[in-house]
C-alpha positions in Angstrom: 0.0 0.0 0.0 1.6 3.3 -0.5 2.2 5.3 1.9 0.9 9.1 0.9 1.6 12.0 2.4 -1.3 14.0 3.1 -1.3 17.8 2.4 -3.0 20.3 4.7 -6.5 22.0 3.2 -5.8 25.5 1.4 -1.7 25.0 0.9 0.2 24.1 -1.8 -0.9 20.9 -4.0 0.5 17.8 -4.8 1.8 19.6 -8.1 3.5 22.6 -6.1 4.7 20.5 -3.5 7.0 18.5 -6.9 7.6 21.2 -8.6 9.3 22.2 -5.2 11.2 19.1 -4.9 12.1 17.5 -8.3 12.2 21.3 -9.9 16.2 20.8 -9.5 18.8 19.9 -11.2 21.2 18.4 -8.4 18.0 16.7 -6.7 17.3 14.6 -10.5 20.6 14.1 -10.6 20.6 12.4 -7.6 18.1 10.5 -8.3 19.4 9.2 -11.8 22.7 8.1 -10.2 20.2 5.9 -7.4 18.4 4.5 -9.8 21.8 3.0 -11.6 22.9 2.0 -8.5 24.7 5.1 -6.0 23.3 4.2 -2.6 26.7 5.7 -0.8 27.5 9.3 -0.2 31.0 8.6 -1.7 29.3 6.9 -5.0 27.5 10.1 -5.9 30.7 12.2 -4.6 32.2 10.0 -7.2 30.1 10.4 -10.4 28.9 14.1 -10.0 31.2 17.2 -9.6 28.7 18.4 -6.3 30.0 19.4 -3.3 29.8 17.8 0.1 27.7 20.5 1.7 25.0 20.3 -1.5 25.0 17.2 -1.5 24.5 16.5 1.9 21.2 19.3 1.8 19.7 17.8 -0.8 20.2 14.1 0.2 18.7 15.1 3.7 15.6 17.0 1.9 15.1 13.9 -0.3 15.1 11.6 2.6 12.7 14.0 4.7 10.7 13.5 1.6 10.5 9.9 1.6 12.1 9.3 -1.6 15.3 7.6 0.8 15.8 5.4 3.4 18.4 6.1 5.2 20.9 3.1 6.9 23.5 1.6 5.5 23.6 3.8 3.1 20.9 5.9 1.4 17.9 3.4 -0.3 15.4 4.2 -2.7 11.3 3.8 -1.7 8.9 3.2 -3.3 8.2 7.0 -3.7 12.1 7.2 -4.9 12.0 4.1 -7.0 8.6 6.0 -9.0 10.6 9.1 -10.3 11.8 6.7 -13.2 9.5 7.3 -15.6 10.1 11.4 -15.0 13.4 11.0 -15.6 13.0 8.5 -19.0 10.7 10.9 -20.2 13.0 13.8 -19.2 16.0 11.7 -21.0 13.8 11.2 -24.3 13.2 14.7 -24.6 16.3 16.3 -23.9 18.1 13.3 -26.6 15.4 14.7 -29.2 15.4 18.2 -28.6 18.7 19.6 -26.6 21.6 19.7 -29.0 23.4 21.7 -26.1 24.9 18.7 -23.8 28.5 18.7 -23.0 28.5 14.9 -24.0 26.4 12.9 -26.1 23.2 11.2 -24.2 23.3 7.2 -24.0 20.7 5.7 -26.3 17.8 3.7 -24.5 17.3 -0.4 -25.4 13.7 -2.2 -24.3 15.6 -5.1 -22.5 12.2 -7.6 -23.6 12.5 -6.7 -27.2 16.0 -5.9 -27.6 15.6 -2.5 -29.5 16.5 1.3 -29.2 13.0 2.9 -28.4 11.4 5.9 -27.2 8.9 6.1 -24.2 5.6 6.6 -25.8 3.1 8.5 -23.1 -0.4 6.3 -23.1 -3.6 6.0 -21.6 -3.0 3.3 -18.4 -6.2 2.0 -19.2 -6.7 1.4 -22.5 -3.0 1.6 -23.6 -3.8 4.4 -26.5 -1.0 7.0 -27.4 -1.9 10.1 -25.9 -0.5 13.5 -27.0 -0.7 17.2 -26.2 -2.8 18.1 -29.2 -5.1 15.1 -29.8 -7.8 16.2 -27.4 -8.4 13.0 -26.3 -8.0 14.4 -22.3 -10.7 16.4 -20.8 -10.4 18.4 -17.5 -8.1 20.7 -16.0 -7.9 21.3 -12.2 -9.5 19.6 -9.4 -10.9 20.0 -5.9 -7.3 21.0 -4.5 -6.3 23.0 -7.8 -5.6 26.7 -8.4 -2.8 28.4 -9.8 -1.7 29.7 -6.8 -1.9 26.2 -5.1 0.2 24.7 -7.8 3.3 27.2 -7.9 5.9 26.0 -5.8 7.7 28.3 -2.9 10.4 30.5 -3.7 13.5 28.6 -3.2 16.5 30.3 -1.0 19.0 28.4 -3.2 22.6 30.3 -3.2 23.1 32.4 -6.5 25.9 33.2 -8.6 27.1 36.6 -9.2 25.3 37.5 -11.6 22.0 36.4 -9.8 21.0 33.2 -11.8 20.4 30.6 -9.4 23.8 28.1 -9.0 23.3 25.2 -11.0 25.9 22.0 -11.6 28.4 22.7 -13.8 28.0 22.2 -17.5 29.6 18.3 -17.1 26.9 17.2 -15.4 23.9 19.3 -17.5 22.0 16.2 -17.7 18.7 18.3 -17.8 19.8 21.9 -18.7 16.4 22.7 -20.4 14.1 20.7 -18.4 15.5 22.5 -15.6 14.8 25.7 -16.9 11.2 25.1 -17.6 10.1 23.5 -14.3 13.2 24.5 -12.1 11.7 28.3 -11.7 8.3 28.5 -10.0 7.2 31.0 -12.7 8.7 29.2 -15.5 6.9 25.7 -14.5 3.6 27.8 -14.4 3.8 29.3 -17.5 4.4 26.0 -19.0 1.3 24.6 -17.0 -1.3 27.4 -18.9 0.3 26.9 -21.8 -0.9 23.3 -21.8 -4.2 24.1 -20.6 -5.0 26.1 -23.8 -3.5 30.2 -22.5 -1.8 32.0 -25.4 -2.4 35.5 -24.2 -0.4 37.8 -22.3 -3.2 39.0 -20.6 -4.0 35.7 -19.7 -0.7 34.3 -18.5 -0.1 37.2 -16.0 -3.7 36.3 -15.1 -2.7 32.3 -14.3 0.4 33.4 -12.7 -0.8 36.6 -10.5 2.6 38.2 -10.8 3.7 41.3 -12.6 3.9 41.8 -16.5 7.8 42.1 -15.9 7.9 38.8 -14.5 5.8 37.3 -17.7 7.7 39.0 -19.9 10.7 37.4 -18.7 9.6 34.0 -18.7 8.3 34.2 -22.1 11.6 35.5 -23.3 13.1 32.5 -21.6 10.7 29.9 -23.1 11.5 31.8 -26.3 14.5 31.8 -26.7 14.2 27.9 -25.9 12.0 27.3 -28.6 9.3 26.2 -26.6 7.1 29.2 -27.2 6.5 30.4 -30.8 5.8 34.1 -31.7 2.3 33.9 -31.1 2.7 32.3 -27.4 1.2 28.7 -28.5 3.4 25.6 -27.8 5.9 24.9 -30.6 6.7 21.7 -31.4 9.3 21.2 -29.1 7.0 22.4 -26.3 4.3 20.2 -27.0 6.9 17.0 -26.9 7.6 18.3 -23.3 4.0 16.8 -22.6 5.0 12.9 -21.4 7.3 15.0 -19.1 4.4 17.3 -17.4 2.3 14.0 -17.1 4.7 11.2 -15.5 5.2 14.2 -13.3 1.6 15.2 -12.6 1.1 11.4 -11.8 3.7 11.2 -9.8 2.7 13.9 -7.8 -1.0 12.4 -7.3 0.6 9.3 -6.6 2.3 10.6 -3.3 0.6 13.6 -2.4 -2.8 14.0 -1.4 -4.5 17.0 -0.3 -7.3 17.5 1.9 -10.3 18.8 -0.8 -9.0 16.0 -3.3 -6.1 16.5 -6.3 -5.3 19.2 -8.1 -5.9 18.0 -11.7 -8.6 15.6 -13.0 -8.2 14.6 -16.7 -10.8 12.1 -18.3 -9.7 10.0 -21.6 -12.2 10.4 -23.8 -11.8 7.3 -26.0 -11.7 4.8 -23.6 -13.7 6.8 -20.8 -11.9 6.5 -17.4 -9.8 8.9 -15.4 -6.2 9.4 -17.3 -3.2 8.1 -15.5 -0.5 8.2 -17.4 2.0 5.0 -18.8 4.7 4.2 -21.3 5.1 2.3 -23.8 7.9 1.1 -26.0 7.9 2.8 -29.3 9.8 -0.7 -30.6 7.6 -3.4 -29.3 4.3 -1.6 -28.0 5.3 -3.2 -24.7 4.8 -1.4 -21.3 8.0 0.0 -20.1 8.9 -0.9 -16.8 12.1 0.2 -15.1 14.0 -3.0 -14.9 13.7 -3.7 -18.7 15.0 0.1 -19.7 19.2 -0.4 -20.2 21.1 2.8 -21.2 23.7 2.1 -24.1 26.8 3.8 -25.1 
């Protein structure tokens, strides 16, 4: 049975509550290096260029969390164990669409089948593809949802001199972009509306409550990313961030629960149930599950 944390009624939602902790870089990081096997402070000191005091922070706040035990060592939960499909969706998407990393990405093999593949998001139920511009979902937020509810808090990370946020350095920018799209609490937002239909300025600084500067800003940055076109819709690179938003959205309803209910409700149309969000692989038409996923050179 899994053991979800309940939220108090009013606060932040299961989906500002994640932004807060998987919106980082070091924190995924982490988390990848777990998931192939780092369950010691010195493996992790090891394979990422992080220091002791960060990584110390951010192991505690994972453990706090529940995504660790810790022992002998530092083991993955259930809860930690779940992120997987976050980060495959995060990995297929940067591979695709990030021509910035330092070193080339691993490919991806379906252990079952024995083939490269893509995750392919689908319906849970009725194991259809599902994309951003289909229109096979219906619904947007729930009993516990609200822009306001579903921004995460302003972190107090330590910042560089020229004010960006510190970030690991560029040999371990696993996730540059994806970090910049849900690692800022506006930035994450803004991506949220845009999903849910908002292409208007207007509009946006309506979602997000903040000041026109602040919209402005983000939209440059999503801009210049390529994830917003001229005319603030979703470009194509945008909409392929979608798998991302919903292993993440389902991870987040997984864990968290809030008093009033969760923050987003989605119906599939075709099949007719609530949407929870799987992956297939693009190879075999198999489900995906982590054990079978092997990175390649």
């Amino acid at each position: 049975m899994l053991e979800v944390t309940e939220l108090p009624a009013g606060q932040r939602n299961a989906i500002g509550v994640t932004l807060g902790l998987l919106g980082d870089e070091w924190s995924l990081l982490i988390l990848r290096e777990a998931l192939l096997g780092a369950d010691r402070f010195v493996d992790w000191r090891a394979r990422l260029p992080i220091s002791n005091a960060v990584l110390t922070a951010r192991l505690n706040r994972l453990t706090e969390a529940g995504l660790f035990l810790r022992g002998n060592g530092y083991r993955l939960t259930e809860r930690g164990a779940d992120v997987w499909s976050i980060l495959l969706s995060i990995w297929a998407w940067e591979d695709r669409w990030v021509a910035s990393h330092v070193e080339r990405l691993p490919g991806r093999v379906h252990r079952p089948c024995g083939k490269p593949f893509d995750p392919v998001l689908v319906c849970s139920a009725c194991d259809t593809p599902v994309l951003a511009i289909d229109h096979s979902l219906e619904g947007g937020f729930g009993p516990s949802g609200s822009w306001e509810r579903s921004v995460p808090e302003a972190t107090t990370r330590r910042r560089a001199a020229d004010g960006a946020p510190r970030r690991p350095s560029s040999d371990a920018a696993f996730f540059p972009q994806t970090t910049a799209l849900i690692g800022n609490r506006w930035s994450a937002a803004l991506v949220g509306a845009a999903f849910q239909g908002v292409h208007r300025f207007s509009d946006f600084q309506r979602c997000l409550n903040t000041s026109p500067t602040m919209v402005a800003d983000r939209i440059r940055t999503l801009h210049a990313l390529g994830v917003l076109a001229d005319d603030y819709r979703l470009t194509a690179k945008g909409l392929a961030f979608f798998p991302v938003v919903m292993c993440l959205v389902g991870w987040a309803q997984r864990w968290y629960r809030a008093a009033e209910g969760p923050a987003l409700v989605h119906r599939h149309l075709p099949c007719g149930t609530d949407f929870v969000a799987a992956l297939d692989c693009s190879s075999c038409g198999d489900r995906l599950v982590r054990k079978d996923v092997v990175p390649t050179s």
